[in-house]
C-alpha positions as CSV (number, residue, x, y, z in Angstrom):
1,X,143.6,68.6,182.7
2,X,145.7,65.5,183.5
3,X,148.2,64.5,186.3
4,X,150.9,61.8,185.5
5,X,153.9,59.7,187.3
6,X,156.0,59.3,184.2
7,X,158.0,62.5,182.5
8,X,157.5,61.6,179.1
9,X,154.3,59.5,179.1
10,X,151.0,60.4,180.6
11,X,148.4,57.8,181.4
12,X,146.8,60.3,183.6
13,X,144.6,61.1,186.8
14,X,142.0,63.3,186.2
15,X,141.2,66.8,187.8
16,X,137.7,65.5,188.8
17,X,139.3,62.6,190.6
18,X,141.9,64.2,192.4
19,X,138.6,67.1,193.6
20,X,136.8,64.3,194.7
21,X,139.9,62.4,196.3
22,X,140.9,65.9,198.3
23,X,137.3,66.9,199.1
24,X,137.1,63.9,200.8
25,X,140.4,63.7,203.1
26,X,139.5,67.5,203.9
27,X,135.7,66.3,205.3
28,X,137.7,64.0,207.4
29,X,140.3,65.7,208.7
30,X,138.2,68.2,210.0
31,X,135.7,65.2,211.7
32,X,138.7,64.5,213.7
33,X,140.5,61.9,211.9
34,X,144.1,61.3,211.7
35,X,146.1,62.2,208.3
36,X,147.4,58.2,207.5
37,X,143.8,56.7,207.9
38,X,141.8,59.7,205.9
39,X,144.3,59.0,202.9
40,X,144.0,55.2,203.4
41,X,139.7,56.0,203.0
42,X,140.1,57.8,200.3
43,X,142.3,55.6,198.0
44,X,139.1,54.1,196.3
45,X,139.1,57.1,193.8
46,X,140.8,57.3,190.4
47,X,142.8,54.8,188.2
48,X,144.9,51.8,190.6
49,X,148.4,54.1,190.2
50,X,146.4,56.8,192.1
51,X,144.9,54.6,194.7
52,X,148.3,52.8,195.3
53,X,150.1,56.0,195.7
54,X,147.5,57.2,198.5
55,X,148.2,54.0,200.2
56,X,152.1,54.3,200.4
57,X,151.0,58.3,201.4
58,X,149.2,56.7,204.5
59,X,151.6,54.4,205.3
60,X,154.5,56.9,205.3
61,X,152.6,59.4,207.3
62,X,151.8,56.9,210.0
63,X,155.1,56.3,210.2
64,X,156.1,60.2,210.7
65,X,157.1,61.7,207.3
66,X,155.5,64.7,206.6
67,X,152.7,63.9,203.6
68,X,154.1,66.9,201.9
69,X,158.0,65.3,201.5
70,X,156.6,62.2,200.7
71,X,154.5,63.8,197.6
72,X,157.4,65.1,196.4
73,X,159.2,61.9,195.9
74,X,156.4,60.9,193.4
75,X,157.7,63.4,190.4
76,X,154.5,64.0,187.8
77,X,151.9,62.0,189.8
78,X,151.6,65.0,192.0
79,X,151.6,67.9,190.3
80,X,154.3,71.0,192.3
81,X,151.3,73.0,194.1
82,X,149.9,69.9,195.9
83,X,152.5,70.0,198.0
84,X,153.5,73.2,198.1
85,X,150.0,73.9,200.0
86,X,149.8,70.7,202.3
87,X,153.0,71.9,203.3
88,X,152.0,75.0,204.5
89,X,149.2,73.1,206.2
90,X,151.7,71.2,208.0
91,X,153.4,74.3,209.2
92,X,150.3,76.1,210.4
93,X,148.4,73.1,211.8
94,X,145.3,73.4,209.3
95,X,145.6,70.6,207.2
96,X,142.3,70.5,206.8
97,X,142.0,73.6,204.8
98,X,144.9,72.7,202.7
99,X,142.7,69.6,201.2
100,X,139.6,71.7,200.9
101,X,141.8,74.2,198.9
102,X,143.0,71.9,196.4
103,X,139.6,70.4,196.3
104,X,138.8,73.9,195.1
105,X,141.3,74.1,192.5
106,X,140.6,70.8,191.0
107,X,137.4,71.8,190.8
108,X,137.6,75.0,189.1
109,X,139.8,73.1,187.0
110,X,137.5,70.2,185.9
111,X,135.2,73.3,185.3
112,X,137.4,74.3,182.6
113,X,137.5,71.0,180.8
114,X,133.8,70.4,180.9
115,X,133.3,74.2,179.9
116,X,135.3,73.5,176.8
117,X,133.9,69.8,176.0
118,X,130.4,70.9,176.7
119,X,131.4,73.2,172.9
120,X,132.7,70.2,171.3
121,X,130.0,67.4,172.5
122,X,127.9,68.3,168.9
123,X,130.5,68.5,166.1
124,X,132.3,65.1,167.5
125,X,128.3,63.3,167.5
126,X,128.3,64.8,164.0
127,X,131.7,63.5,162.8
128,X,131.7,60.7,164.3
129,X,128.0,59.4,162.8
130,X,129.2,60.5,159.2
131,X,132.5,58.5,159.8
132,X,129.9,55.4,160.5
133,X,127.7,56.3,157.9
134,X,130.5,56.2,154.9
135,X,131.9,52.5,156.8
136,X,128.7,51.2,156.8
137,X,127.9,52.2,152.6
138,X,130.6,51.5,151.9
139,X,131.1,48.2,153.5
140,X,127.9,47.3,152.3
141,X,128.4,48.2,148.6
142,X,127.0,51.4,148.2
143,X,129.8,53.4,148.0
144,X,133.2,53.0,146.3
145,X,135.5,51.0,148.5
146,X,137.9,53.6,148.1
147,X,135.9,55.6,151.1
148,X,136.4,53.1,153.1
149,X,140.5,52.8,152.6
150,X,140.2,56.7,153.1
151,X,138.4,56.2,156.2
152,X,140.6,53.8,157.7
153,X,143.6,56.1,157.4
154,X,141.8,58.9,158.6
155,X,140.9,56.6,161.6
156,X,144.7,55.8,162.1
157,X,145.5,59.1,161.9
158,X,143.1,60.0,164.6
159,X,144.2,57.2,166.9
160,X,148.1,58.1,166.1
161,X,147.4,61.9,167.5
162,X,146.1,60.5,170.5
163,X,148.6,58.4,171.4
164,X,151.0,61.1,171.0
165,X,149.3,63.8,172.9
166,X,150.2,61.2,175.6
167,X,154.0,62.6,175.3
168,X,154.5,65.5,177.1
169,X,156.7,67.1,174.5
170,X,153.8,66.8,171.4
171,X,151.6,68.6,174.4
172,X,153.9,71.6,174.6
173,X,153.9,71.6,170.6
174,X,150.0,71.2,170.2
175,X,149.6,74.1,172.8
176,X,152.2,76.3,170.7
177,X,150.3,75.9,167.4
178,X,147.2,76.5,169.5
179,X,148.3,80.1,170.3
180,X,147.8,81.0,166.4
181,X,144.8,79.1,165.6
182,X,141.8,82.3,165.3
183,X,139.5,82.8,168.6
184,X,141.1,79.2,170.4
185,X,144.2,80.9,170.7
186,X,142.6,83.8,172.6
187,X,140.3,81.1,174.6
188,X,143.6,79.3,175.9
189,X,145.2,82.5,176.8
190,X,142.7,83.2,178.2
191,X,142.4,80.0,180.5
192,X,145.5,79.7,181.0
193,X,145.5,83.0,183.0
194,X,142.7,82.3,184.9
195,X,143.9,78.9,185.9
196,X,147.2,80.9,187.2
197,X,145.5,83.4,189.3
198,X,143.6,80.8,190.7
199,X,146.3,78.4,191.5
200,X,148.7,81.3,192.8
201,X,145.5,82.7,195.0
202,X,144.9,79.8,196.3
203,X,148.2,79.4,197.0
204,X,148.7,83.1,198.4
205,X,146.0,82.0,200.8
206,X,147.6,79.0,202.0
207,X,150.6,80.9,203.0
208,X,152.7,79.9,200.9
209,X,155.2,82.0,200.3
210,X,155.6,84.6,196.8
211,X,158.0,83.3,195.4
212,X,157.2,79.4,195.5
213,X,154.1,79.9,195.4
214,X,155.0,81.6,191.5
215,X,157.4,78.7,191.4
216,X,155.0,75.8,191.7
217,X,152.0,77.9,189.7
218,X,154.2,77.5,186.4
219,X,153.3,73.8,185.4
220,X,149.9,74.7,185.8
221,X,149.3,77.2,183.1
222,X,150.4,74.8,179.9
223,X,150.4,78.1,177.9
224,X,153.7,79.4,176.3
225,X,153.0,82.9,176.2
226,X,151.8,82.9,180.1
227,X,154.1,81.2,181.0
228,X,157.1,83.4,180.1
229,X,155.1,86.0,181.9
230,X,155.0,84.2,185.0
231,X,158.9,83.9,184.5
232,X,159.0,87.6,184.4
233,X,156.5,88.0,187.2
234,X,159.0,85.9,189.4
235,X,161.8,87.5,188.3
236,X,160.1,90.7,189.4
237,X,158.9,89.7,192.9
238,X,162.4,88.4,193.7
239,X,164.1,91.8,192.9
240,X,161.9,93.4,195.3
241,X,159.3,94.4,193.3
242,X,155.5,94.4,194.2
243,X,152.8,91.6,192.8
244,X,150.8,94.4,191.0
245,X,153.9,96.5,189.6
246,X,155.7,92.8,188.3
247,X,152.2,92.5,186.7
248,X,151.5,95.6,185.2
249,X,155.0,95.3,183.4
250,X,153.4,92.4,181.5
251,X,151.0,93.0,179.1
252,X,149.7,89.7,178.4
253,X,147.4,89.8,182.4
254,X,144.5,91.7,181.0
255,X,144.0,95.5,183.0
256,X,141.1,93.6,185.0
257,X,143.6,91.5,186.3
258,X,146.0,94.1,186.6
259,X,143.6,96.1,188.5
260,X,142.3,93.9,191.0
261,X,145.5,92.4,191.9
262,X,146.6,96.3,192.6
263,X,143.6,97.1,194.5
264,X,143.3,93.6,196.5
265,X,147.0,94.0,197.6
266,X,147.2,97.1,199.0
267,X,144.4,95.8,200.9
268,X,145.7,93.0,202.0
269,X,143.9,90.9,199.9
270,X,145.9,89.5,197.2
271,X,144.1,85.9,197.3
272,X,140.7,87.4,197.1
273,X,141.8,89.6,193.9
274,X,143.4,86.6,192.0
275,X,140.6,84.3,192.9
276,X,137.8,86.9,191.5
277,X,140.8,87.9,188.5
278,X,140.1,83.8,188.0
279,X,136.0,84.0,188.0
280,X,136.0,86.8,186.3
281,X,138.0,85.3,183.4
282,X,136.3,81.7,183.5
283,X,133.5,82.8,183.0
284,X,133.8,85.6,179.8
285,X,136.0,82.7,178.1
286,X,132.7,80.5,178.9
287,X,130.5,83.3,177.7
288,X,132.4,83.5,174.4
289,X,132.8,79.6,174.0
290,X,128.6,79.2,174.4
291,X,128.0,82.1,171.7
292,X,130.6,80.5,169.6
293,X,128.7,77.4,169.6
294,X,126.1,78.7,168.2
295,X,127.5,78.6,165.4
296,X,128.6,75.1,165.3
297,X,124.9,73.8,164.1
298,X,125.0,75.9,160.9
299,X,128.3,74.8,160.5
300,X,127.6,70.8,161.3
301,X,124.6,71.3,158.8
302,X,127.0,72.6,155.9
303,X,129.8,68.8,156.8
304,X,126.6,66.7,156.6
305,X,125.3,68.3,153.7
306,X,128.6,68.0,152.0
307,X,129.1,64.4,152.9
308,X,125.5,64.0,151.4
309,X,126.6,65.2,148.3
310,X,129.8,63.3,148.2
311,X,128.0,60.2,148.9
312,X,125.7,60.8,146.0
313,X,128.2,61.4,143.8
314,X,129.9,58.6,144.8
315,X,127.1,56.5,144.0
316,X,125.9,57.4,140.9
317,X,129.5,57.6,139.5
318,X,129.5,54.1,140.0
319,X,126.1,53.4,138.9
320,X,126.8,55.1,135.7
321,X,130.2,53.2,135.3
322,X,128.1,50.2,135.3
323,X,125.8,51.2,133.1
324,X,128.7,52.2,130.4
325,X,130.4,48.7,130.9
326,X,127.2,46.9,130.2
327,X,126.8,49.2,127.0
328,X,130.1,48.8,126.0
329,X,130.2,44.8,126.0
């Protein structure tokens, strides 16, 4: 998951940096030292739009403006629940623990992507070495040079999605045709949920309020579907309605979720029941995605076989053809 200053483009800060960058201010806020120089310290993580923002963060601070307001003024860089918690830091006087719980988000959030590139680390070795392998015959004569013209444009192709997943708009699409694509569609759901009940927990335990704390949660999810729930859920809240009875009305927060949130608020303990609702979650959807790659060496063995067998063709098509012009002269 990525973090950007522009609207429409994104060249990104990533969850593992902004972990780090947060994990960091919050060890030393709580050794005593003040707000401006902690974010000054720790503006040696992450790309140089990240590091100058922290700067300009310390030097407004240390001139009185709340960190918070300043944050604000950045649009995408910072993404809504930053600082919707560090403001509620700054009204309780526990700064501190407002860094260490967005160090915990981030973190459960770079989880996810690694948890999800961990399954795709062995077909993209596997597609990518074939890709070489038909350059390389092919550039050396083996093959047809029609490969390689094919490979080329698949190449551009490749390289023309990625630059467009920059956009924010071909994100919201690519997430749409996600939600109908066979067991990814339930993964993402899935994740998306989990990364709502852990941002709004987190934020529940902040002290943020309900209602902004729904607010700010939204950006996070990046799921249609969950989304519109979460529009519902607010809707709910804000007509007086309770956390668990807003979510039991939608049927898209699985009943463990809609359990615990029930049991965890008449408790008291709304943050803890989100946060576990989020574990609980992560950790089936990484379940499923590790027995699902099983599958992907049988798979991988099937592509390589097949570009085996298209590469043979290839060459003795053309070693034939040469034959038959030699015979025909």
């Amino acid at each position: 998951m990525t973090y950007s200053p522009a609207a429409a483009f994104t060249p990104g800060v990533s969850a593992k940096v902004l972990a780090l960058a947060f994990h960091e201010i919050a060890t030393m806020l709580t050794a005593g030292m003040p707000l401006n120089q902690a974010l000054d310290a720790a503006s040696h993580h992450g790309p140089p739009h990240f590091q100058r923002a922290l700067r300009n963060l310390a030097h407004s601070t240390a001139q009185g403006t709340p960190v918070s307001e300043t944050m604000r003024g950045y649009g995408g860089l910072f993404h809504p629940i930053i600082p919707a918690i560090i403001g509620s830091g700054e009204q309780s006087g526990n700064l501190d623990h407002s860094f260490a719980l967005l160090a915990e988000f981030f973190e459960a959030e770079d989880q996810l992507r690694r948890t999800v590139q961990s399954a795709l680390i062995y077909p993209t070795i596997v597609v990518v070495f074939a890709i070489i392998v038909v350059g390389v015959l092919s550039w050396i004569g083996f093959m047809s040079g029609a490969w390689a013209t094919r490979l080329m444009i698949v190449l551009a192709v490749a390289a023309g999605i990625w630059l467009l997943m920059r956009f924010r708009l071909v994100q919201r699409g690519a997430r749409y045709i996600s939600m109908f694509l066979p067991f990814f569609g339930v993964i993402m759901q899935q994740l998306s949920i989990a990364r709502f009940c852990t941002a709004f927990g987190l934020q529940v335990r902040a002290g943020v309020p309900f209602l902004e704390g729904l607010q700010t949660t939204r950006p996070v999810i990046q799921h249609p579907i969950v989304e519109r729930a979460v529009d519902f859920l607010y809707a709910g809240v804000r007509n007086g309605n309770t956390v668990e009875d807003s979510i039991r009305a939608q049927p898209v927060f699985p009943p463990i979720v809609q359990n615990l949130v029930g049991s965890g608020e008449a408790a008291g303990s709304l943050d803890d029941a989100l946060l576990k609702s989020a574990e609980y979650l992560r950790r089936d959807a990484e379940f499923k995605i590790k027995a699902a790659s099983k599958f992907a060496g049988p798979v991988m063995v099937i592509v390589v076989g097949i570009i085996v067998a298209l590469i043979l063709i290839s060459f003795w098509s053309s070693y034939f053809g040469q034959i038959m012009s030699v015979l025909e002269q």
